[in-house]
Each structure stands twice: as C-alpha cells, then as structure tokens.
C-alpha positions in Angstrom: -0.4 40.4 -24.5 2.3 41.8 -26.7 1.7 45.0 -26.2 -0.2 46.8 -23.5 -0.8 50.1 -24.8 -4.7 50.5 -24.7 -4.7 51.4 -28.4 -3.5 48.7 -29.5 -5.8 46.9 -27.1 -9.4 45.1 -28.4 -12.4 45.9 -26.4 -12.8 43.2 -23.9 -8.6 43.9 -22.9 -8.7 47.3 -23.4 -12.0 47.2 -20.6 -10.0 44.6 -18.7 -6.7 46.9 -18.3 -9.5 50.1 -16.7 -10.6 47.0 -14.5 -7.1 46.4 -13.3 -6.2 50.3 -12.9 -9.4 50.8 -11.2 -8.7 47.9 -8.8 -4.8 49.3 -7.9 -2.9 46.6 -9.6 0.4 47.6 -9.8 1.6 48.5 -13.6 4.3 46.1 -13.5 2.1 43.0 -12.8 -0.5 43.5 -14.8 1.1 42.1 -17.7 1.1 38.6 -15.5 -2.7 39.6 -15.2 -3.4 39.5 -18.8 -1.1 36.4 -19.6 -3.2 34.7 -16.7 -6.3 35.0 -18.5 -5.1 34.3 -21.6 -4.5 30.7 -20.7 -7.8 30.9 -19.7 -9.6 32.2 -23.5 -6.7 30.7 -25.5 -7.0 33.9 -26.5 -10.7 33.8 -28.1 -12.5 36.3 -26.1 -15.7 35.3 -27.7 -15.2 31.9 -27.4 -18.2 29.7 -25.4 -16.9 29.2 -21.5 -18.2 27.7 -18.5 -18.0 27.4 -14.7 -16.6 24.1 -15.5 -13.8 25.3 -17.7 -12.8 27.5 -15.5 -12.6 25.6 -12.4 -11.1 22.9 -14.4 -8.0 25.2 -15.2 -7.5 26.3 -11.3 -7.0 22.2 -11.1 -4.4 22.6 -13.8 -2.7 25.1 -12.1 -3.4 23.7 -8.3 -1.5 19.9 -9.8 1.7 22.3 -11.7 4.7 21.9 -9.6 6.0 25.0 -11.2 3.3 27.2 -10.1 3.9 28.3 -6.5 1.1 29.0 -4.6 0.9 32.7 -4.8 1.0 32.7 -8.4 -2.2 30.5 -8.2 -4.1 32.6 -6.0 -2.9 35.7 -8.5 -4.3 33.7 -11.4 -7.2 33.3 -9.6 -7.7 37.0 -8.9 -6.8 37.8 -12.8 -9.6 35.5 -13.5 -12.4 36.7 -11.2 -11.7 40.1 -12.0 -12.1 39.6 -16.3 -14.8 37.5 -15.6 -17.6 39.0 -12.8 -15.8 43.2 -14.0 -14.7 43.4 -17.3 -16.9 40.3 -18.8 -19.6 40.9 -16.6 -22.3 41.1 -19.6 -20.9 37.6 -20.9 -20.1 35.3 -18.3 -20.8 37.4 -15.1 -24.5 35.4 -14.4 -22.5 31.9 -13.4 -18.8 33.4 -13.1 -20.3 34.7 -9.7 -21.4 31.4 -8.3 -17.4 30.6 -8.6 -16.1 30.0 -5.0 -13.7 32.5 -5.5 -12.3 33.1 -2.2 -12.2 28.9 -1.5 -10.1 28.1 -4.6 -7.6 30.8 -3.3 -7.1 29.4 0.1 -6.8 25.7 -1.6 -3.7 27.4 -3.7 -2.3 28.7 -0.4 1.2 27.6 0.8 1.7 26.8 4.1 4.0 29.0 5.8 7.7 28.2 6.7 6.6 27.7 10.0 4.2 25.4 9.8 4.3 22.1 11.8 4.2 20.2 9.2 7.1 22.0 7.4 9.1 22.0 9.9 9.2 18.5 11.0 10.5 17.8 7.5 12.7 21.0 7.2 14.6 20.3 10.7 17.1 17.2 10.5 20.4 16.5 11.3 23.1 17.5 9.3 25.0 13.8 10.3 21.8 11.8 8.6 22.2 13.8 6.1 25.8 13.3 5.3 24.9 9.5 6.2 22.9 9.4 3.7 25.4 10.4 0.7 27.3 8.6 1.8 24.7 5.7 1.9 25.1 6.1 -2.0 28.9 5.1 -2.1 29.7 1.3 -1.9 32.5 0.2 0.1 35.5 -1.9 -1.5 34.8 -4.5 1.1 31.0 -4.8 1.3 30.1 -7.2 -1.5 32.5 -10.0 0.8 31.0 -9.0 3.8 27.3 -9.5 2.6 28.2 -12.4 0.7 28.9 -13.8 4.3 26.2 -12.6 6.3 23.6 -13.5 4.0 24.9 -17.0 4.2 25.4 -17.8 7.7 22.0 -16.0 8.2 20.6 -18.3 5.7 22.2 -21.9 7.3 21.2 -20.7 10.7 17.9 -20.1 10.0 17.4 -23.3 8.4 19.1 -25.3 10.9 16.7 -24.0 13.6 13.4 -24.7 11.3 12.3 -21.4 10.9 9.6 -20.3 8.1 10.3 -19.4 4.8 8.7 -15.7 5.0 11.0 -15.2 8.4 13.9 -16.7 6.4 13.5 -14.3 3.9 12.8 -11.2 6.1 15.4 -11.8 9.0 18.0 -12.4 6.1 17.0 -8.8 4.5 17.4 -7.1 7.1 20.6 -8.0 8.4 21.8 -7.8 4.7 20.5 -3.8 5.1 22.2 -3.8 8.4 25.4 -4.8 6.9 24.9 -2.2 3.9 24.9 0.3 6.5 28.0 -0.5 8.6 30.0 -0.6 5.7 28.7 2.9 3.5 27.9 4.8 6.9 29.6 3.4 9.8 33.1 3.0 8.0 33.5 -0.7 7.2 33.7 -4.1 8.4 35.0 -3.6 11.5 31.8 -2.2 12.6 29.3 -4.5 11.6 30.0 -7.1 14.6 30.0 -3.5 16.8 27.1 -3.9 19.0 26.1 -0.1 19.0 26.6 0.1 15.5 23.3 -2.0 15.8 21.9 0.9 17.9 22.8 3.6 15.4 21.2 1.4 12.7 17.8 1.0 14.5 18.1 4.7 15.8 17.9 5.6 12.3 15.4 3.6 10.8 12.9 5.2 13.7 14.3 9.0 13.1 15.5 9.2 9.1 13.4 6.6 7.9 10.4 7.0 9.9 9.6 3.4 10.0 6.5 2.0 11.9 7.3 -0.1 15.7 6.4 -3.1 14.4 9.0 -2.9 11.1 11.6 -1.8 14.1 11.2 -4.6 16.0 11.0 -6.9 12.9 14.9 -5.4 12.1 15.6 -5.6 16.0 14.8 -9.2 16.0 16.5 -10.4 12.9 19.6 -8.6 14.4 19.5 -10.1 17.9 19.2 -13.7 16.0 22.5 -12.4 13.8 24.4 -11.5 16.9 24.0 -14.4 19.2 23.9 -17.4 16.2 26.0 -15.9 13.6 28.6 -13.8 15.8 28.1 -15.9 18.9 27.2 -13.3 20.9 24.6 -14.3 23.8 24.1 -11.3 25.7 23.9 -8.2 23.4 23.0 -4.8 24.3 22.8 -2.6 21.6 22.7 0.6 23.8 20.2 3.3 23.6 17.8 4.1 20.3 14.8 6.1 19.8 12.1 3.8 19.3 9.7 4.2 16.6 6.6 6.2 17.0 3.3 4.3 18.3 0.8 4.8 15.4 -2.4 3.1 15.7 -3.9 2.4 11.9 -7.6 1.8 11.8 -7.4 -1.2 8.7 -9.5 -0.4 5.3 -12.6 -2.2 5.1 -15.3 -2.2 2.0 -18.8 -2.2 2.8 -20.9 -4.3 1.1 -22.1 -2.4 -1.8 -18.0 -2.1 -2.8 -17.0 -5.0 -2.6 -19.9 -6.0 -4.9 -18.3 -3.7 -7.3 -14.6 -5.3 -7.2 -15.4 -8.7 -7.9 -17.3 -8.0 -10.8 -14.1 -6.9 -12.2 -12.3 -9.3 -10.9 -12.0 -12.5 -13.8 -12.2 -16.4 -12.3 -10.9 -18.4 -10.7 -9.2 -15.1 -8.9 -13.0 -13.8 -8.5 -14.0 -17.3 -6.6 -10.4 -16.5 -4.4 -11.8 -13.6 -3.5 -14.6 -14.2 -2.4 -13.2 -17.1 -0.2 -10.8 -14.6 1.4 -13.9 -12.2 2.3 -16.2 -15.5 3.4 -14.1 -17.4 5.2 -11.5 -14.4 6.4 -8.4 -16.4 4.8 -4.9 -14.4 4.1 -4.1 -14.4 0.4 -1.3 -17.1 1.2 -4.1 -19.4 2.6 -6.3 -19.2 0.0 -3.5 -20.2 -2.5 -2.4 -23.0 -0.4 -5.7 -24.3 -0.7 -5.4 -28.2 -1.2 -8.4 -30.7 -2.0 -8.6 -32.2 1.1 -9.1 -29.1 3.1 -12.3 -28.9 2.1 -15.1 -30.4 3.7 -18.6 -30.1 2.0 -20.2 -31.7 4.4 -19.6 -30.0 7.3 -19.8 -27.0 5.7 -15.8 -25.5 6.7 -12.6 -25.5 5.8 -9.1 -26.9 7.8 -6.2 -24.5 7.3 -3.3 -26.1 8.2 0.2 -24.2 6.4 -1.0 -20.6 7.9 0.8 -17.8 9.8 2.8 -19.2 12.9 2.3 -22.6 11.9 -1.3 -22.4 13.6 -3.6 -25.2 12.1 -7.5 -23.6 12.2 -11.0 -24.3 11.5 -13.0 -21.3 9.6 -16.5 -21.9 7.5 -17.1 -22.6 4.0 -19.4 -20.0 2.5 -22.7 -21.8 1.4 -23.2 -19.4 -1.0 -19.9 -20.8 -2.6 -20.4 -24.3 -2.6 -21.5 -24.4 -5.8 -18.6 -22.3 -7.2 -16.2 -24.2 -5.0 -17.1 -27.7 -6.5 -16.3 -27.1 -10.0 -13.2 -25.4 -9.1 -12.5 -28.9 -7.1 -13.9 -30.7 -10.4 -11.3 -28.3 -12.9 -8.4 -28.8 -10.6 -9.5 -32.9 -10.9 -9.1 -32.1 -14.9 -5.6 -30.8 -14.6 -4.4 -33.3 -12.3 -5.4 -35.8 -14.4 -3.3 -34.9 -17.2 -0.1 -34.9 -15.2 -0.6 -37.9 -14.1 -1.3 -39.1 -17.7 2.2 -37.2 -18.5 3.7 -38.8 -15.3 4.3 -35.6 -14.3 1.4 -35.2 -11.2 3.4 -34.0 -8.2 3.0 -31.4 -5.9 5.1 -29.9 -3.3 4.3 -31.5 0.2 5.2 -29.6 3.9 8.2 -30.9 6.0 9.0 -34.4 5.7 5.7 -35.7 4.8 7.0 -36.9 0.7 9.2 -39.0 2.5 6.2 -40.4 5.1 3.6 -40.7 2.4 5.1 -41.8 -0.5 2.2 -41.8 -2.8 0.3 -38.4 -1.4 2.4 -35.9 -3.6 0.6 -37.4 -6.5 -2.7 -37.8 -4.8 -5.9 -35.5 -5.6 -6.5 -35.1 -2.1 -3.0 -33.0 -2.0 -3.6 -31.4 -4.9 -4.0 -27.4 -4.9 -7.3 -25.8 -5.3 -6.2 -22.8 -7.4 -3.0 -24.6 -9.5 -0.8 -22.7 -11.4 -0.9 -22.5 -15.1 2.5 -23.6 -15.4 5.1 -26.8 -14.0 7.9 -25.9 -12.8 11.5 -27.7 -12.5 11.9 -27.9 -8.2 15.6 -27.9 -7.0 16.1 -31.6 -7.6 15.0 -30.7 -11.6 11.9 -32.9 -11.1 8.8 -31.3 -12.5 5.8 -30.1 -9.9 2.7 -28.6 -10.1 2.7 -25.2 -7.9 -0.3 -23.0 -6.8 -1.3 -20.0 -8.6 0.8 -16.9 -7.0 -0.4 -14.6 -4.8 1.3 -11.8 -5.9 -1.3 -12.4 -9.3 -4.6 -11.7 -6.7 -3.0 -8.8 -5.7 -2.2 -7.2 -8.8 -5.8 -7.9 -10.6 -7.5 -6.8 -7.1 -5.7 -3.5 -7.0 -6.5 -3.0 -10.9 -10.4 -4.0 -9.7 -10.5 -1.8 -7.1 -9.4 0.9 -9.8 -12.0 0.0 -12.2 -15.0 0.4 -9.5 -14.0 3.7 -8.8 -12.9 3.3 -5.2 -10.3 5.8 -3.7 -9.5 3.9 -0.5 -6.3 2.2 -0.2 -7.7 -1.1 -0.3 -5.7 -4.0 -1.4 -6.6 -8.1 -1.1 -5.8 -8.2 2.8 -8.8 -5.0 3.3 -11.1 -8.3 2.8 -10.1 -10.4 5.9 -10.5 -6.8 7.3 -13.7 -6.2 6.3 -14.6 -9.9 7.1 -13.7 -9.4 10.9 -15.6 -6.1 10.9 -18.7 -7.1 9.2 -18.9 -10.4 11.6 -18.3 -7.8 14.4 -21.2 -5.5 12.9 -23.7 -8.2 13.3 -23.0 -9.1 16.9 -20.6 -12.1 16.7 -18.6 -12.0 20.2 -14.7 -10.6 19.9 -13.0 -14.1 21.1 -15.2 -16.5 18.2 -13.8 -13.8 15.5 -9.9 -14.1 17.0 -10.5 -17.9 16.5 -12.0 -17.3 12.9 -9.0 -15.6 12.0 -6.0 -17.0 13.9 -5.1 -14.3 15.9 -2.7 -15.4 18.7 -3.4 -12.3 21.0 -6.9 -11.2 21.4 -5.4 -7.1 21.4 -4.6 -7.9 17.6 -8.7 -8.6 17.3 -9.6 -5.4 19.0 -8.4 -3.5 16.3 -11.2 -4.1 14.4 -13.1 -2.8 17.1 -12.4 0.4 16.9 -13.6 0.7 13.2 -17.1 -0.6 14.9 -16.9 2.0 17.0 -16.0 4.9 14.7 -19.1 3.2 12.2 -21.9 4.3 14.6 -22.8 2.0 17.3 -25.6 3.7 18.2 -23.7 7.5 18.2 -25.2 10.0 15.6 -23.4 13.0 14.4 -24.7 16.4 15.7 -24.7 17.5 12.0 -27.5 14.7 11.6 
C-alpha cells in the first residue's frame, strides 16, 4: 500500500491493519504484511479466490530463489491472518481448511548447522584454489594432451581392447593430464606417480564421484603408467576411496511401461519392447543383425555384447509377429543397396576379410538400419544401425509424456526385466544367464528391489 494511514485505507485494509495491531505486528513490518497480500488480490479485494489460488501462490513463492525462507513463512502468516481475521465473512469457510502451519514448515530453511549444510559448507580451502585454478590453461597442455591421447589411443588398439574401453580409458587419462598441468603445476607432474594419487583423491572428495567411476579412472591410469610411461610397478600412494553407495535400479511396473511405449513411435516402440522382453542393453538391440534371430526356436543369439560374452536370451512370442515385418522392411532396404551396389555393412574383427561376400549378405544385415549411409574410413559407403543415443532420447521424452516422475531412462527396462522375472519365481543364477552378468553379486542387486516390493511383509500402516 502507498500509504498506511487508516484514512486513507478502504475497508477490507483498513480491517486488516486492526487485525495486524491486534495480533502485535511490529509497525515497521506491517507494510511487508500488506504488500504480501497484495500479490495475493492483485489488489481486487472483491475479486473471486480459492483455496487453490492461494496455495498455488505459496508454490510461487516456495520455487523463487529470491525469497528466503522466512520471508515465505511471513507471507504465509500475512495471508492467513487477511484471510480466516480480517476476510473472515468472504473467504474464511475454506481459508481455514488451509494447512497453514504445514506450508510454513515446507518454507523453512534449514539451519547453518544442519548436516546437510555443513557437508557442503566445510571444504578445503586447497580444492578450492585447485579449482580456479582448474579454469586457467597451461601454455604447455594442449602438447602434452596431444601426446597422451595418442599413445593411449595406439596402445589400446595394439592390445585389442573394445571400443567403449578405448574411448573411456582415453578420457580419463586426457582429464588426468588436464589436471597435472592447471592444478599440479605442469608437465613435469603428469608422469609423477602421486600426482596420480592427488588426482583420484580428488575425484572421491571434490567431485564426489561413485567407487565404480573411481576405479574406472584408476584403471585407465594404471594402463597409462605401465604401457605408455613404461612403468610396471606403480604405486600411486595413499587416496581416499570413494564412498560405497548401494543404488536400488529404477524399475516400471507393468501398468507404466504400458504407458511409455504408447508414446514411443516404431520401429523404436518394437526396440523397446525387445529390450524389456528379452532384457537386451540398448547397444544389443541396435546391433541386432538378421541372422540372430531364430523363429523357430523361439530366442535370440547375442554375440557383439558387453565383455565380448556371446549369450542365448528368448524371443518374446508376443513379438514375433512385430519382429517379422521388421526382418521383412529391413529385406526392403537391403535390397535397394544392393540394387545401388552400395549393400554393405560393417562386419566384427577380421571376418570381411574371412567372408568375403557376408558384408553384403541379408543374413548380416542389421535389424533396426539407419536411415542414412555413411562414408566408413576407407570412403566406401555402408549401411549402419540406427543409434542408440536416438532410443534414449524419444524414451526419456516418452517417459515425460506418461507422466512418470521416476528417473527412468532405456536401461530401467533390462531392470525391470530382471526384477519382474525375479517377481515370478525364476531362480537368481537362470536370470544372471539371461542377462550376461559375469558375477552373480551384480544379479543380486535386483534382489533387493524384490525384497523392498513386499515378499510377503505388509506395512503396519496396512
């Protein structure tokens, strides 16, 4: 209000300010009082308001990073008090169903003390210098990863390693690298064995990283050491090790993952549904090829999976249908590149060489192929797969449009394929089988979402 002289004042503020006085408001906050509930009424007094207006503008206030909390909880009081007092004869039926005292303990701040404050609040001042200076490139460093990330590379290469551990080992040690030069002082301390140390020590305590991305940088750094430095017995000192977390994976019942794949278009609906029948990763069902299919026997042979393990899972019956004109569409577009001569597809390891006529073969052919050829390295024309990265996408948008809030993503259907096989009494070895699990404790996992589901335990609440 402009003015707070109760002269001046209409009748509802002028009742409002005795409502304030009568309550002990101090005189210099009132005016904050009145402004509160003016962003309320928009200031209309005799405007039409409801309970869900009004607890739709405590969300307004609860999601403005402006508004600390107390200045919440006093707009929350300003409110109550021209609502149930000095509008009681308008709105004071409903306004006193308002959970008053509940939407003032969700505005409250926790205090400075507070564990989860202060886990955050407390650090060390080094990091935090580290990590200005983290922002600084060093003259030298553009040379120095140029190096690494090649003899990384060759190494790798030489020794037959995959692709996906090509490409993580060599990120890694490229971040590694990054970090000797801007924090550790330059190139001289990136062949320093406990500069490898301070590295992992602060990926567990700055970066909060999980154990297993620890060991995945710990790994990549031993193989940098002994093949690209020569370096055979490395000890890289003492580090704080990552925190042990144990993450129960997503998994959608039945009734949700109904809803995503009705939003989901084809053929990446048809994927999908292969990745929750048959409990594939995304990268298997992309690598899909013709002949890994077997109609007869009802399953399908994976072969280029996760550690190179070849494995036996079952073909849905309730997709065969679906699954033979996707066969019958990818026979349609491998006919017309052979018709343009252009019909190839990549083939693993040295097998092009072995076979000379399967790249251009159906039975090699991919189940999903991409829209697109592409030129390969030796600027021959090829037919790829369609990317995974595309399943991903549309299935987060899907999972979106059916109104789900869990963080779900493609992978939550292997999940949910291992848990739902578990629900119905299939035996914990068959299911590490089904999925390719080396280690039977990777399995259990999925146990423990059994577990937590029921299994016989009700809730005393029930």
């Amino acid at each position: 209000m402009n003015s707070m002289d109760p002269k001046a004042l209409s009748g509802f503020w002028r009742g409002y300010l005795k409502v304030l006085e009568a309550e002990g408001i101090p005189e210099r906050q009132r005016p904050y009082y009145f402004r509160w509930v003016e962003g309320l009424l928009g200031g209309a007094v005799g405007q039409r308001l409801s309970r869900e207006q009004v607890e739709e503008y405590f969300h307004r206030l609860s999601q403005d990073e402006a508004i600390e909390g107390w200045q919440a909880a006093q707009a929350i009081e300003a409110t109550r008090l021209a609502l149930c007092h000095a509008g009681r004869a308008q709105w004071g039926e409903w306004a006193r169903e308002i959970e008053w005292g509940a939407w003032k303990e969700r505005m409250r701040a926790l205090e400075a003390q507070h564990p989860t404050r202060m886990r955050s609040a407390v650090r060390n001042p080094e990091w935090d210098r580290a990590r200005e200076r983290w922002k600084h490139a060093h003259p030298d460093e553009a040379r120095g990863l140029a190096w690494v990330e090649s003899a990384m590379r060759n190494r790798l290469r030489n020794a037959d390693y995959a692709l996906r551990t090509e490409q993580g080992d060599v990120a890694w040690a490229l971040r590694y690298t990054r970090f000797a030069y801007r924090v550790l002082g330059g190139p001289e301390a990136v062949k320093q064995e406990e500069s490898v140390g301070q590295y992992l020590h602060f990926l567990a305590v700055v970066r909060d990283v999980s154990p297993g991305t620890q060991k995945q940088a710990l790994n990549a750094l031993v193989f940098l050491f002994r093949r690209c430095f020569g370096r055979e017995g490395v000890d890289f000192g003492e580090f704080c090790r990552a925190r042990v977390r144990q993450r129960v994976p997503v998994v959608l019942s039945e009734g949700e993952l109904g809803r995503i794949l009705e939003n989901l278009p084809e053929p990446w609906r048809g994927a999908a549904e292969l990745m929750y029948g048959s409990g594939l990763r995304v990268s298997e069902c992309m690598r899909l090829r013709i002949k890994d299919l077997d109609f007869e026997r009802g399953q399908i042979v994976l072969r280029e999976t996760k550690g190179d393990r070849e494995r036996v899972v079952p073909l849905p019956n309730r997709l065969d249908g679906k699954l033979r004109g996707l066969v019958e569409e990818a026979r349609r577009v491998h006919a017309g590149d052979v018709a343009r001569g252009t019909g190839r597809v990549t083939l693993p390891r040295a097998l092009e060489r072995k076979y000379r006529g399967a790249a251009r073969s159906f039975g090699w052919f991919w189940l999903f192929p991409a829209g697109k050829l592409v030129r390969d390295e030796q600027g021959e024309w090829r037919r790829h797969h369609l990317h995974e990265g595309s399943l991903q996408k549309l299935f987060k948008r899907a999972v979106g449009l059916a109104g789900i809030e869990k963080r779900a993503t493609s992978h939550s259907l292997r999940h949910s394929f291992a848990t739902h096989l578990l629900e119905r009494g299939t035996d914990i070895r068959t299911v590490q089988e089904l999925l390719g699990h080396a280690d039977v404790s990777t399995t259990m996992i999925y146990l423990h979402v059994v577990r937590k589901a029921g299994a016989g335990v009700r809730s005393p609440l029930d």
